[in-house]
N, CA, C and O atoms as a Tripos MOL2 file, in Angstrom:
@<TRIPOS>MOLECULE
protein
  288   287    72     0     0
PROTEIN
NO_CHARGES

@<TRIPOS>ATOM
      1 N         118.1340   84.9540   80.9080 N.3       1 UNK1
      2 CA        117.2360   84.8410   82.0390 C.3       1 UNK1
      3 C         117.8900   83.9320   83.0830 C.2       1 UNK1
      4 O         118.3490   82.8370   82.7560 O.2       1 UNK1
      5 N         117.9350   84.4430   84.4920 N.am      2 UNK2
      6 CA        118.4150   83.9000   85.0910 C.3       2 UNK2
      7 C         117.6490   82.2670   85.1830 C.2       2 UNK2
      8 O         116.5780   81.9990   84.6370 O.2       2 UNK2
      9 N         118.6460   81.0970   86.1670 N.am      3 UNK3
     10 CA        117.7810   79.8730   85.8150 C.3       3 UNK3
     11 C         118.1050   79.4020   87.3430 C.2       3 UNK3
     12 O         119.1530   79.6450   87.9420 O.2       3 UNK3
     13 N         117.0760   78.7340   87.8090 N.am      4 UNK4
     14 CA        117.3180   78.0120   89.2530 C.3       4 UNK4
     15 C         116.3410   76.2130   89.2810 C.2       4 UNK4
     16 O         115.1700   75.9540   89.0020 O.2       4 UNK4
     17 N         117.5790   75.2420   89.7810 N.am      5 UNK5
     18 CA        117.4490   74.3720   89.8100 C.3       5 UNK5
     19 C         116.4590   73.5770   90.8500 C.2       5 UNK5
     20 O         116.7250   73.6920   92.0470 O.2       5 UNK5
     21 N         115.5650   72.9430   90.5440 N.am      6 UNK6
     22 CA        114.6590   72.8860   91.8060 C.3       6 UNK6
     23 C         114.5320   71.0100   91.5850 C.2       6 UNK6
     24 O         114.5110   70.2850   90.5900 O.2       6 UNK6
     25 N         114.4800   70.8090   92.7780 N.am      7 UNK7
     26 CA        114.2940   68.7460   92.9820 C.3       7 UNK7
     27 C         112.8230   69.0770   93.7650 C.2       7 UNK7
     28 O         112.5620   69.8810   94.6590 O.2       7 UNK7
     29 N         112.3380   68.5150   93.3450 N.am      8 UNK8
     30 CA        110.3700   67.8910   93.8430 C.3       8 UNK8
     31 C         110.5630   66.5440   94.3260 C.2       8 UNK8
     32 O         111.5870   65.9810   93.9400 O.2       8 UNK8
     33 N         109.7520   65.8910   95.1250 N.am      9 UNK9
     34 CA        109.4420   65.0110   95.1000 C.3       9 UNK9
     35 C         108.5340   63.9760   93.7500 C.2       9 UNK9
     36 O         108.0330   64.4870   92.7480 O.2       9 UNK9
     37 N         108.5110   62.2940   94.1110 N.am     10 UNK10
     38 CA        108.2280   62.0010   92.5400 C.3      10 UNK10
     39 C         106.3480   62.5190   92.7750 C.2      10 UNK10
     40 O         105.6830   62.5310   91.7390 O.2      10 UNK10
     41 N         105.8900   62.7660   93.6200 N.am     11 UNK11
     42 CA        104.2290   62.8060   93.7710 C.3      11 UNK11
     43 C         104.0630   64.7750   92.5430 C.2      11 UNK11
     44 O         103.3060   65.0550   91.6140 O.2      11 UNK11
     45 N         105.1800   65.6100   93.2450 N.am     12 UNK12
     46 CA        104.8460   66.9940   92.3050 C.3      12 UNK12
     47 C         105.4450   66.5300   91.3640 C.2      12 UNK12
     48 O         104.5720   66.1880   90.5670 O.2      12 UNK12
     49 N         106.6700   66.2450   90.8510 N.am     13 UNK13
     50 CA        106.8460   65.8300   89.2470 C.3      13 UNK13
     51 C         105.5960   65.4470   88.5490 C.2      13 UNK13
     52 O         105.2190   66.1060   87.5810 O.2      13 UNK13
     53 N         104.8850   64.3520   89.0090 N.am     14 UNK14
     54 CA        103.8190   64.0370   88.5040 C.3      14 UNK14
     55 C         102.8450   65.0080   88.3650 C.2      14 UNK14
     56 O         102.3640   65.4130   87.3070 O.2      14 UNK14
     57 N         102.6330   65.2870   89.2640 N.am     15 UNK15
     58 CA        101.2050   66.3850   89.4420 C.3      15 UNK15
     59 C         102.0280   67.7580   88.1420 C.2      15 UNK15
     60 O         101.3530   68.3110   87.2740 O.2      15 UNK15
     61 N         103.2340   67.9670   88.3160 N.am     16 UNK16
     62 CA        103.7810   68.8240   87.4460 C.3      16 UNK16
     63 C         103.4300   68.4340   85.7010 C.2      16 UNK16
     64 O         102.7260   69.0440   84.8970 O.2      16 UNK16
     65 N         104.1620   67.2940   85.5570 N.am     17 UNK17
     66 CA        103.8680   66.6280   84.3130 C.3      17 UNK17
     67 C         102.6040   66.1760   83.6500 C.2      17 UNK17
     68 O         102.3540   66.1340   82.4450 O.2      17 UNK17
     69 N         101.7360   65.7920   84.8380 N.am     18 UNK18
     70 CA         99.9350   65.8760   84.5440 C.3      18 UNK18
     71 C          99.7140   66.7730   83.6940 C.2      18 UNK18
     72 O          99.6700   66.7150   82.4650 O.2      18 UNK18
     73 N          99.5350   67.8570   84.6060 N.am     19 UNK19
     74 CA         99.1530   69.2100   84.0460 C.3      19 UNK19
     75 C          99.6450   69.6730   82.8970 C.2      19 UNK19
     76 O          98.9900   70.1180   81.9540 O.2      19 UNK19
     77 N         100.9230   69.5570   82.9890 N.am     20 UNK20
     78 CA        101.8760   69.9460   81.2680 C.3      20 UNK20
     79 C         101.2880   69.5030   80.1110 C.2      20 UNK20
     80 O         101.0420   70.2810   79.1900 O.2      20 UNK20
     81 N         100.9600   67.9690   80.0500 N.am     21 UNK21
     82 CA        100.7290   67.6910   79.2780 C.3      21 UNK21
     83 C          99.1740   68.2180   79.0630 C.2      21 UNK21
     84 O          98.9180   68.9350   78.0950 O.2      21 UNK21
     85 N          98.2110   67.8560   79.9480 N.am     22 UNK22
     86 CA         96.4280   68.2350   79.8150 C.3      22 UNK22
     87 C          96.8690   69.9120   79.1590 C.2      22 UNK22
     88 O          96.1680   70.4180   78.2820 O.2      22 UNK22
     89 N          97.6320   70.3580   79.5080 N.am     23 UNK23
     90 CA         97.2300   72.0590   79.4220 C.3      23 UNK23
     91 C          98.2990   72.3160   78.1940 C.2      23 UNK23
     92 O          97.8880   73.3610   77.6880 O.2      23 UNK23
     93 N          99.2570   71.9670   77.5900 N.am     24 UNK24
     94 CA        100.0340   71.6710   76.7230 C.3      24 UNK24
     95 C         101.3200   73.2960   77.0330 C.2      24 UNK24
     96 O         101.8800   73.9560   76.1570 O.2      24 UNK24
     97 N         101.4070   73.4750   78.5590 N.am     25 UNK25
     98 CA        102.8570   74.4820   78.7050 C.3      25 UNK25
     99 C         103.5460   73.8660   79.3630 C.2      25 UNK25
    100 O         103.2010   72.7270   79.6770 O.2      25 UNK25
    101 N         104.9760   74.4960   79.8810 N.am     26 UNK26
    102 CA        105.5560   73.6320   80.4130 C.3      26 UNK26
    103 C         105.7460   73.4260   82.1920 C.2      26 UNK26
    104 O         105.0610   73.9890   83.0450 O.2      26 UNK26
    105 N         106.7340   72.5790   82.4020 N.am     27 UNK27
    106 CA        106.3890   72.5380   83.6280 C.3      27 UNK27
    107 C         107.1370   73.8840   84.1570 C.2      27 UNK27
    108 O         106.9350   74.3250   85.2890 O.2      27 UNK27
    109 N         107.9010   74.4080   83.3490 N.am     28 UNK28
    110 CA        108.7920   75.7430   84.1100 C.3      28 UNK28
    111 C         107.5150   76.8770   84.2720 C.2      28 UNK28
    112 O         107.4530   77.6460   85.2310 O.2      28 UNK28
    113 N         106.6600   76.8480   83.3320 N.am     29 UNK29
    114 CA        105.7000   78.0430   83.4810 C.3      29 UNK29
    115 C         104.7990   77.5860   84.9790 C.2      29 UNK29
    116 O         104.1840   78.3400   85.7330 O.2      29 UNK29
    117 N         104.9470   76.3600   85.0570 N.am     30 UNK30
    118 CA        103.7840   75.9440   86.4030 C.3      30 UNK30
    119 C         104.2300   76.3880   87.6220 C.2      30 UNK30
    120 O         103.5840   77.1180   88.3740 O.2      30 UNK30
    121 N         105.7940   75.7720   87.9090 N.am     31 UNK31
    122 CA        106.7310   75.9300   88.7150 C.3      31 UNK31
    123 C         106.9810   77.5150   88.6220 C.2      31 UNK31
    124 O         106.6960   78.0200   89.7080 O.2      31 UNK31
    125 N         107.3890   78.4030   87.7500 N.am     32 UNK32
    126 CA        107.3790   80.1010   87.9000 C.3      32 UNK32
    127 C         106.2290   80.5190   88.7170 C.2      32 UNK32
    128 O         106.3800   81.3390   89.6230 O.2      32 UNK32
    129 N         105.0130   79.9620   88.4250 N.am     33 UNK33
    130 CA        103.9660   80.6110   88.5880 C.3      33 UNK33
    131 C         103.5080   80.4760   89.6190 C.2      33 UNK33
    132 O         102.7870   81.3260   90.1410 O.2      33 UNK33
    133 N         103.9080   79.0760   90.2930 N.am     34 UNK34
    134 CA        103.7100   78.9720   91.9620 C.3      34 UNK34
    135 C         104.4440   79.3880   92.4920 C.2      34 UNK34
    136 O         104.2520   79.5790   93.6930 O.2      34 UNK34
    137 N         105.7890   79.7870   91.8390 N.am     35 UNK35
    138 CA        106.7670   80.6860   92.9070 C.3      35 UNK35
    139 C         106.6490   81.7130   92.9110 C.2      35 UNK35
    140 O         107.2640   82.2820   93.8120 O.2      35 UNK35
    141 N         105.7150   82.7180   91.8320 N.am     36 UNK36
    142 CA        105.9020   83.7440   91.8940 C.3      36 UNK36
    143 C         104.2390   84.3120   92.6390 C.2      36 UNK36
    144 O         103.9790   85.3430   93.2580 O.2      36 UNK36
    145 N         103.2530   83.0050   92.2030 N.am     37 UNK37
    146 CA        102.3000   83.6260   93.6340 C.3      37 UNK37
    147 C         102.6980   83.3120   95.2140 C.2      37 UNK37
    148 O         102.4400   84.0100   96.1950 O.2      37 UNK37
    149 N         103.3190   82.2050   95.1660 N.am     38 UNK38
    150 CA        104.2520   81.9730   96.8720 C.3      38 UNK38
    151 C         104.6740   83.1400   97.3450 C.2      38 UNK38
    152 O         104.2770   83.6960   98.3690 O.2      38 UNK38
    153 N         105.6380   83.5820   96.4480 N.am     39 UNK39
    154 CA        106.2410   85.1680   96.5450 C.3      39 UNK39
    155 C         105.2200   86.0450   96.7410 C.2      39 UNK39
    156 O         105.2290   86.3980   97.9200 O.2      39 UNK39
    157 N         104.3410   86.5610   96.1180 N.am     40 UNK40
    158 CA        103.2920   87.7240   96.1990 C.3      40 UNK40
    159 C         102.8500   87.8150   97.4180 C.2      40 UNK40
    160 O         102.8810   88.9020   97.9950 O.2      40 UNK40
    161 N         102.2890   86.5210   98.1120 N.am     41 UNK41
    162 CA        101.5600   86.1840   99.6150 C.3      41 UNK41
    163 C         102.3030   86.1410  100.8920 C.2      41 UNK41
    164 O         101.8210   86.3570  102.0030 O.2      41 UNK41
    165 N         103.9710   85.7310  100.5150 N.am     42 UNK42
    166 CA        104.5540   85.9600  101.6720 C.3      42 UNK42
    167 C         104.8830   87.6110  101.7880 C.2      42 UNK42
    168 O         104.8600   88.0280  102.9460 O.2      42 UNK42
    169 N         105.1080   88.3500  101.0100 N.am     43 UNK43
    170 CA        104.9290   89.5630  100.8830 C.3      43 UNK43
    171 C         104.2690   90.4700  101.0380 C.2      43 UNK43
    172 O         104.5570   91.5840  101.4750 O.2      43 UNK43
    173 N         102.9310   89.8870  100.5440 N.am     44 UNK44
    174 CA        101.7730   90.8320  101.4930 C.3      44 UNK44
    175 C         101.7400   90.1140  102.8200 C.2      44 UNK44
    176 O         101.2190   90.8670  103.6430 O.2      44 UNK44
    177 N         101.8960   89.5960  103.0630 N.am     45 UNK45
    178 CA        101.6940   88.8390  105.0110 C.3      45 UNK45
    179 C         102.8400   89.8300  105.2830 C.2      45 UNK45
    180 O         102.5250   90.5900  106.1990 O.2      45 UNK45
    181 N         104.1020   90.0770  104.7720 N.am     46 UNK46
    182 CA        105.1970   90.7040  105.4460 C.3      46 UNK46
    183 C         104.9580   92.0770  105.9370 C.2      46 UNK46
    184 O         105.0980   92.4330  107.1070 O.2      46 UNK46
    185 N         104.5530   92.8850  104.8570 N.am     47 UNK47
    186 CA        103.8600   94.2500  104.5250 C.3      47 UNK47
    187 C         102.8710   94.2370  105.5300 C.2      47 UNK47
    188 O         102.9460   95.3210  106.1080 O.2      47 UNK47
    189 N         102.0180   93.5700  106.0000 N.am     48 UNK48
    190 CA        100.8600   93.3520  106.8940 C.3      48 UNK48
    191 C         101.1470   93.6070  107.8120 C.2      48 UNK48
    192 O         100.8190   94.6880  108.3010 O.2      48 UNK48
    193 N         102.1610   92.3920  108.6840 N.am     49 UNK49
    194 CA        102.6750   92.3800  109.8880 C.3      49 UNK49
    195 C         103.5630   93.5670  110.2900 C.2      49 UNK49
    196 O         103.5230   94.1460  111.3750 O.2      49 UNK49
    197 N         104.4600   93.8750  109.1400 N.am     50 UNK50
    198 CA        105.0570   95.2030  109.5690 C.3      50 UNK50
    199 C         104.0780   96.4040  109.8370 C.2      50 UNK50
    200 O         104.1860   97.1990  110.7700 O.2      50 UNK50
    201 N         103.0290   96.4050  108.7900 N.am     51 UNK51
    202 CA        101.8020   97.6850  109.1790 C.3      51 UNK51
    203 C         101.2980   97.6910  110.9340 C.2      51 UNK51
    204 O         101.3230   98.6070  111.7560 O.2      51 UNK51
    205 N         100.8800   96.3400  111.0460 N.am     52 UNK52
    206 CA        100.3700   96.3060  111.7080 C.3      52 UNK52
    207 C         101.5470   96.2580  113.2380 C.2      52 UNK52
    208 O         101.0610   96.7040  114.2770 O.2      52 UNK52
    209 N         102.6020   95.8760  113.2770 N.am     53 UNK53
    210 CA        103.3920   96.4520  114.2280 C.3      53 UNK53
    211 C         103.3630   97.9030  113.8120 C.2      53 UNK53
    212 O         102.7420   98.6140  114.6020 O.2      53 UNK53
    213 N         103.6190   98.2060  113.2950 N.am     54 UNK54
    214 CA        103.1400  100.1680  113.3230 C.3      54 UNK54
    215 C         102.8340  100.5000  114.0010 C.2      54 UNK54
    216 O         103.3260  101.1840  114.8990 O.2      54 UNK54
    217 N         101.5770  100.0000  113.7430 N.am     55 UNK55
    218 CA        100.3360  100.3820  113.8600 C.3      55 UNK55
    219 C         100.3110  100.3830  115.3100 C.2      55 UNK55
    220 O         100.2040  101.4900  115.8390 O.2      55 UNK55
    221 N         100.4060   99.1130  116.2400 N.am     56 UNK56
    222 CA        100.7570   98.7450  117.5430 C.3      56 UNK56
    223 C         101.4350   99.3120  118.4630 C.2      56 UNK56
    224 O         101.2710   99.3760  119.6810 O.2      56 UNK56
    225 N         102.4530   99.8470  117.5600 N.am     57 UNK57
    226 CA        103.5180  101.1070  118.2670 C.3      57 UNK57
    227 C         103.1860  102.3550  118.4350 C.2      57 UNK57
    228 O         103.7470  102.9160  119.3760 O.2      57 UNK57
    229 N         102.3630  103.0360  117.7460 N.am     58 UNK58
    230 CA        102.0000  104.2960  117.4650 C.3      58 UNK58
    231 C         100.4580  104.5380  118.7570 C.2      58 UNK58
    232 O          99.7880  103.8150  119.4950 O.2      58 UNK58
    233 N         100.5240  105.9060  118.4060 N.am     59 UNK59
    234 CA         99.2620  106.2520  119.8010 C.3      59 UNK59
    235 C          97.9320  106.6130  118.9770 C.2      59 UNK59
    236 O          96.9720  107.3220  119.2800 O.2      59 UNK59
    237 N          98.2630  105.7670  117.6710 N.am     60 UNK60
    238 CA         96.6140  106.6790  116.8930 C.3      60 UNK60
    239 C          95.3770  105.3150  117.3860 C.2      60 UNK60
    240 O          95.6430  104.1900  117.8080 O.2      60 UNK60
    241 N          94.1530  105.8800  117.1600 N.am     61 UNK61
    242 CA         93.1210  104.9310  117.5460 C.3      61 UNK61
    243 C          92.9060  104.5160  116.4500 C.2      61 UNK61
    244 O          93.0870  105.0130  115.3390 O.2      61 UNK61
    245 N          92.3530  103.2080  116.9070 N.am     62 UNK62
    246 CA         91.6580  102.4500  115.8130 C.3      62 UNK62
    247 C          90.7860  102.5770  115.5070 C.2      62 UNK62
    248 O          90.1810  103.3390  116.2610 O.2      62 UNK62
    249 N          89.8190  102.0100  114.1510 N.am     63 UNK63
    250 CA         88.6870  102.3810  113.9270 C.3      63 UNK63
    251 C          87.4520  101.2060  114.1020 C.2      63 UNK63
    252 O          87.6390  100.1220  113.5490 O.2      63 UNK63
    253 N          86.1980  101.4250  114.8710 N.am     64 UNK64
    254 CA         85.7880  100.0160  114.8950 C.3      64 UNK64
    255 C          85.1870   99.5120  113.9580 C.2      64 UNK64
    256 O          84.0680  100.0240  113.9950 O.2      64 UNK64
    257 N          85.2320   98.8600  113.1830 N.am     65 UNK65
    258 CA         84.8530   97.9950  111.9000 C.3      65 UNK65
    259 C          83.2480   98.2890  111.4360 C.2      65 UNK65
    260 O          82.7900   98.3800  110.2970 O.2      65 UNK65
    261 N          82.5970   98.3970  112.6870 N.am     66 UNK66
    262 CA         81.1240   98.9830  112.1730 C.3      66 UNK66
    263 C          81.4980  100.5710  111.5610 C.2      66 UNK66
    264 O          80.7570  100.9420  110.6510 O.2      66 UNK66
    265 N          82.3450  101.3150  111.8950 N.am     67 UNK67
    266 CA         82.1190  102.4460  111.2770 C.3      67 UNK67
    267 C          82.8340  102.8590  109.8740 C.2      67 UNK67
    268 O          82.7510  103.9010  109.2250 O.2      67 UNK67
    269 N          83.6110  101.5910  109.6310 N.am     68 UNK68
    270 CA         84.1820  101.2110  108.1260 C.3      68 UNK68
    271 C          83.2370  101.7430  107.0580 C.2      68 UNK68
    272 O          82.3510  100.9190  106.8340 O.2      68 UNK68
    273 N          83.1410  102.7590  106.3830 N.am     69 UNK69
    274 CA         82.3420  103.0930  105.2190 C.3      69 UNK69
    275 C          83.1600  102.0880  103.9740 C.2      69 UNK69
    276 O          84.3100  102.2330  103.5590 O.2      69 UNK69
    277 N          82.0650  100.9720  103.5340 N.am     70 UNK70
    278 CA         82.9290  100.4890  102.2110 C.3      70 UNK70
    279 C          82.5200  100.7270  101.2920 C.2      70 UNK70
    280 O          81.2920  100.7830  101.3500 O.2      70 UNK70
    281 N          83.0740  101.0010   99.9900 N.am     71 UNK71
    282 CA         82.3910  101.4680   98.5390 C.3      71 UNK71
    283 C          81.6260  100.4930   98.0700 C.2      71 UNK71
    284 O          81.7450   99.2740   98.1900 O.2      71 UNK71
    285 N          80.9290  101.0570   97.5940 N.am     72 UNK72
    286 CA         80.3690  100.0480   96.8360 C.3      72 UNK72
    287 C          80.5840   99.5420   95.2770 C.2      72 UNK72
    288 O          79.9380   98.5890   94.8420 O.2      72 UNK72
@<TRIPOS>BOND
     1     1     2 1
     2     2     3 1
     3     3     4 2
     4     3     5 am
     5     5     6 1
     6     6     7 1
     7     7     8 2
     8     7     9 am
     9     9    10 1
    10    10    11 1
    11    11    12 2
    12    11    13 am
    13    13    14 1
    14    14    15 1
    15    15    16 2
    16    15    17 am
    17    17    18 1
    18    18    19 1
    19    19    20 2
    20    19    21 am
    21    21    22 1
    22    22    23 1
    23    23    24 2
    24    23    25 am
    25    25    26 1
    26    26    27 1
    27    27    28 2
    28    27    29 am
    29    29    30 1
    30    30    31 1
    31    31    32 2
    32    31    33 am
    33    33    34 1
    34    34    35 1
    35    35    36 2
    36    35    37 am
    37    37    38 1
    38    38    39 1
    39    39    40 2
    40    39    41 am
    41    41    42 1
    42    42    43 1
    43    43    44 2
    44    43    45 am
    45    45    46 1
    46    46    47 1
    47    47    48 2
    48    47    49 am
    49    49    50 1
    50    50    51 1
    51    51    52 2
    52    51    53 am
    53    53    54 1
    54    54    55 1
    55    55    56 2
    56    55    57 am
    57    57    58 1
    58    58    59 1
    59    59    60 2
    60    59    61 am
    61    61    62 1
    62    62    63 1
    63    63    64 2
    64    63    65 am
    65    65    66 1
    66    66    67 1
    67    67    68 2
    68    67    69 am
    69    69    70 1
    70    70    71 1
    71    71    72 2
    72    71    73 am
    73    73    74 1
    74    74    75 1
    75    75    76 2
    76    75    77 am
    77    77    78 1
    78    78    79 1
    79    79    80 2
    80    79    81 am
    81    81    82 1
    82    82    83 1
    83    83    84 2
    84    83    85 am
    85    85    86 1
    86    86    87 1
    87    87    88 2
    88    87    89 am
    89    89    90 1
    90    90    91 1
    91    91    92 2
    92    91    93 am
    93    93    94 1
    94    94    95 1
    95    95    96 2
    96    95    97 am
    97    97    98 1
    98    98    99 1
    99    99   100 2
   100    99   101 am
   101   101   102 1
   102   102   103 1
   103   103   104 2
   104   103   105 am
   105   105   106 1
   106   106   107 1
   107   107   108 2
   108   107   109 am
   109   109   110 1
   110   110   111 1
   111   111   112 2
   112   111   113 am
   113   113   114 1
   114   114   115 1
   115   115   116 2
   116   115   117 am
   117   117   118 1
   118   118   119 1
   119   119   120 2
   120   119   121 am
   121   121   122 1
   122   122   123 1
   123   123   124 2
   124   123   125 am
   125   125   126 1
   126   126   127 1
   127   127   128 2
   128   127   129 am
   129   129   130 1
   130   130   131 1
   131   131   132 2
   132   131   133 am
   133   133   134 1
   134   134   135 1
   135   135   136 2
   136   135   137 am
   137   137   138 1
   138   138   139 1
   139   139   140 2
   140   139   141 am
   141   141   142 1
   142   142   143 1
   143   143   144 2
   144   143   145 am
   145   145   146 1
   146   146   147 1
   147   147   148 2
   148   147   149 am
   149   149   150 1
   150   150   151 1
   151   151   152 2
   152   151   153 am
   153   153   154 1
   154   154   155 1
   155   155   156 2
   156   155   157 am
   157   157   158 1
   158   158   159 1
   159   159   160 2
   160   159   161 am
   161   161   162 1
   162   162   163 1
   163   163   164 2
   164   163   165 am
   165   165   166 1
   166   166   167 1
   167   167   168 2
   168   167   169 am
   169   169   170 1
   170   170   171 1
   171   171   172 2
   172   171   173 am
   173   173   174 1
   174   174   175 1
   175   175   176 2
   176   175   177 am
   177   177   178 1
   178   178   179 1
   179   179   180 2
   180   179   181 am
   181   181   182 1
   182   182   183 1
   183   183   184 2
   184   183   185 am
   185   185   186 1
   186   186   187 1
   187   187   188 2
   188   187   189 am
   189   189   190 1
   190   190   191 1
   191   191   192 2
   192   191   193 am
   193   193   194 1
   194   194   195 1
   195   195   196 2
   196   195   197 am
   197   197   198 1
   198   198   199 1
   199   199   200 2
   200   199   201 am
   201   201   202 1
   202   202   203 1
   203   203   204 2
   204   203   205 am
   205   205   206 1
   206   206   207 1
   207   207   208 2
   208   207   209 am
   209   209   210 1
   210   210   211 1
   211   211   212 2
   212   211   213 am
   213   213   214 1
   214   214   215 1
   215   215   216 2
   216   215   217 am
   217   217   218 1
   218   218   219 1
   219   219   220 2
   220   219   221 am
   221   221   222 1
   222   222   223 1
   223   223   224 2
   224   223   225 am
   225   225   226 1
   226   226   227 1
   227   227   228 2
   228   227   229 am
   229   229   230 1
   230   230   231 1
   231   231   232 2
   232   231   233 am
   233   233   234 1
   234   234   235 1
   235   235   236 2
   236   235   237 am
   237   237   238 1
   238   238   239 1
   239   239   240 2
   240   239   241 am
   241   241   242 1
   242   242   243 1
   243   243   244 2
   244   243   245 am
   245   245   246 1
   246   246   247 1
   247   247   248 2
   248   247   249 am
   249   249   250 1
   250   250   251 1
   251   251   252 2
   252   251   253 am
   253   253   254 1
   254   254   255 1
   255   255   256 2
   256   255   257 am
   257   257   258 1
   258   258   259 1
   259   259   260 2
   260   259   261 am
   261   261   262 1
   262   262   263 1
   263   263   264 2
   264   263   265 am
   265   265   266 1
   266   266   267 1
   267   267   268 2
   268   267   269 am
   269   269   270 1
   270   270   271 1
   271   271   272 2
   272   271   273 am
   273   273   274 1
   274   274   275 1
   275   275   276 2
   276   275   277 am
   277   277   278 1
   278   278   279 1
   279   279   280 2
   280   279   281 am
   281   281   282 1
   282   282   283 1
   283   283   284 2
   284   283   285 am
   285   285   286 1
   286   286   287 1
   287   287   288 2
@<TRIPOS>SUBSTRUCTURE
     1 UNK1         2 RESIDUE 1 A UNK
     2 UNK2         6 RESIDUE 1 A UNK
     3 UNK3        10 RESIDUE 1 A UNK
     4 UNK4        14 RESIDUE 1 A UNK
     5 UNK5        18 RESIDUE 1 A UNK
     6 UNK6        22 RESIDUE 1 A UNK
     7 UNK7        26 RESIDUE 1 A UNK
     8 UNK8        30 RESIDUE 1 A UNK
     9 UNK9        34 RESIDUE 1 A UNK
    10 UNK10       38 RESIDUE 1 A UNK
    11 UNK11       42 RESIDUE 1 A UNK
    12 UNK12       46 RESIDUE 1 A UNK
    13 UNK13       50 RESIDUE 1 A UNK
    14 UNK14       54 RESIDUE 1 A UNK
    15 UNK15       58 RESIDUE 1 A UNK
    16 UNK16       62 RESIDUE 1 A UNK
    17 UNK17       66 RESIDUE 1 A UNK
    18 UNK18       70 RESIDUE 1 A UNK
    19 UNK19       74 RESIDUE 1 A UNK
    20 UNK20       78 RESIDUE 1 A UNK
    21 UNK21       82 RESIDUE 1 A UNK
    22 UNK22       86 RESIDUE 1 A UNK
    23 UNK23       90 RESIDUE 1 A UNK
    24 UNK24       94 RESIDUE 1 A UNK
    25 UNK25       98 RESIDUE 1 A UNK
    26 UNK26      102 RESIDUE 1 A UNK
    27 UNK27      106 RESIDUE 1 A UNK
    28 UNK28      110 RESIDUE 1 A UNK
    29 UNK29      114 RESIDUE 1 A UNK
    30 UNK30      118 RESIDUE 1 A UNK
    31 UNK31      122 RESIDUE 1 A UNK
    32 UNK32      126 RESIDUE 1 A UNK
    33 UNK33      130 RESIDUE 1 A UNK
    34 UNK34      134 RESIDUE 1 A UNK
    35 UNK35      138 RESIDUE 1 A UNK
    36 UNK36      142 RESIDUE 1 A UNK
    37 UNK37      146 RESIDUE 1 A UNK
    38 UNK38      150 RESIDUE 1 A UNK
    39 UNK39      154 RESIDUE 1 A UNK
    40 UNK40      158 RESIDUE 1 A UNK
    41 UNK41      162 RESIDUE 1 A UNK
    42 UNK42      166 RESIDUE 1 A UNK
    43 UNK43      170 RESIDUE 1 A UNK
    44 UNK44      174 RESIDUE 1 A UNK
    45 UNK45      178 RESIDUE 1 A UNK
    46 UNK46      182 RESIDUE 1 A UNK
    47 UNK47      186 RESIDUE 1 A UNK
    48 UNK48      190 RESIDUE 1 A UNK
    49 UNK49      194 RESIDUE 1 A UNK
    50 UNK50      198 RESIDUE 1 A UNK
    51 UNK51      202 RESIDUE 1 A UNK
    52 UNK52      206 RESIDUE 1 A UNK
    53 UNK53      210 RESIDUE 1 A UNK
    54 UNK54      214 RESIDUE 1 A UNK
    55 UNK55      218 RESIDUE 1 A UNK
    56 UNK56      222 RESIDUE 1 A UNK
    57 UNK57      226 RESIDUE 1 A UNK
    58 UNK58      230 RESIDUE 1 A UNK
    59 UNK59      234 RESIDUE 1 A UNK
    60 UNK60      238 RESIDUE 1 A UNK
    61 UNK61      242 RESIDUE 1 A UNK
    62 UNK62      246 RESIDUE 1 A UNK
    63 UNK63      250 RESIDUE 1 A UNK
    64 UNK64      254 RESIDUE 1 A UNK
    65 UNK65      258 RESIDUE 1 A UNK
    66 UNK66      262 RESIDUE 1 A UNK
    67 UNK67      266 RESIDUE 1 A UNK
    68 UNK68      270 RESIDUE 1 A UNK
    69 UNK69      274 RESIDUE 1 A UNK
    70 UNK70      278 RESIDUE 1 A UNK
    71 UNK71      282 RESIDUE 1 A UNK
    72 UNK72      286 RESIDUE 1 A UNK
């Protein structure tokens, strides 16, 4: 598995090591897991903004939000 070296400040070490211990995993699973939702969100924002330049470019109409049918 690949491995990447990361320096925190001493305030997240702590807040890292808090948690490790209360929750008994480690700090690599904490640290994966905020990088890999960091990752998810800059990604959908990316996906977004590109839609929505599309969207901006193109000659289709929009729809106005009152006529949004949502499921229920």
């Amino acid at each position: 598995m690949p491995q990447i070296n990361l320096r925190v400040d001493e305030e997240t070490e702590h807040r890292l090591q808090y948690l490790s211990a209360r929750t008994g995993r480690s700090k690599t699973f904490y640290a994966t897991e905020a990088l890999t939702q960091y990752l998810d969100e800059n990604e959908d924002y990316l996906l977004a903004k590109d839609a929505l330049e599309e969207f901006s470019q193109s000659n289709d109409d929009a729809i106005d939000l009152a006529d949004v049918v949502w499921p229920v």
